[in-house]
C-alpha positions as CSV (number, residue, x, y, z in Angstrom):
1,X,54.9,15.2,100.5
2,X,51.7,16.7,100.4
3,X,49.3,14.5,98.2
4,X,46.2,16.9,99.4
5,X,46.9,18.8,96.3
6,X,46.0,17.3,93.0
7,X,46.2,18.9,89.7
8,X,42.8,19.6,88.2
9,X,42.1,18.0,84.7
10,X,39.5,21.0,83.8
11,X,40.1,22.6,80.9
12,X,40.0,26.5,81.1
13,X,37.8,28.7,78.9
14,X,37.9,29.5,74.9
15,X,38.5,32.8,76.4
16,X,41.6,31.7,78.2
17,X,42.7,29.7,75.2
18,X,42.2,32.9,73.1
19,X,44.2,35.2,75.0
20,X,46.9,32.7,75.2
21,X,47.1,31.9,71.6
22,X,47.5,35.9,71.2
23,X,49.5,36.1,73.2
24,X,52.0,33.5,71.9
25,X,51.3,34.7,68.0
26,X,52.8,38.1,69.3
27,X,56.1,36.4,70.8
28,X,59.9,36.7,69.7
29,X,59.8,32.9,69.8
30,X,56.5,32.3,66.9
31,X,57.7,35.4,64.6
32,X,61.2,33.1,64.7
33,X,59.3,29.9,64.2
34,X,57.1,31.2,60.9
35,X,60.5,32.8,59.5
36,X,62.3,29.5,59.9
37,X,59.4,27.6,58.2
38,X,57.5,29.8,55.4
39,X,54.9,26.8,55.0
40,X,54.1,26.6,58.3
41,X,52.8,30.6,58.0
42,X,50.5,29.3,54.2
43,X,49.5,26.3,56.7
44,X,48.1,28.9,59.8
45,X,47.0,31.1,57.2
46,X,44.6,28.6,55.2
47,X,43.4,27.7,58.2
48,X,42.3,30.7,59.9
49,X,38.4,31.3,60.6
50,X,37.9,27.6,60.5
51,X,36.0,25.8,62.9
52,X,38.0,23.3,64.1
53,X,36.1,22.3,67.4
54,X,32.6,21.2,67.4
């Protein structure tokens, strides 16, 4: 095994979280999720432009 490796615990960017989290709202899989659970979409909605992280 080669233990010289060792996964990083640094967190990327809110740039890298952005473009993630657009990309994921774009997917097959979270237009599936918010038709499966209508609340869930109210719950995303209400919460959009808040901010959540100090």
């Amino acid at each position: 095994m080669n233990f010289n490796r060792i996964n990083s615990l640094e967190m990327g960017t809110e740039d890298h979280y952005r473009k993630k989290a657009n990309y994921y709202r774009s997917s097959p899989e979270y237009g599936k999720m918010i038709s499966l659970y209508p609340i869930l979409e109210t719950s995303i909605k209400d919460c959009q432009g808040e901010n959540l992280v100090a």
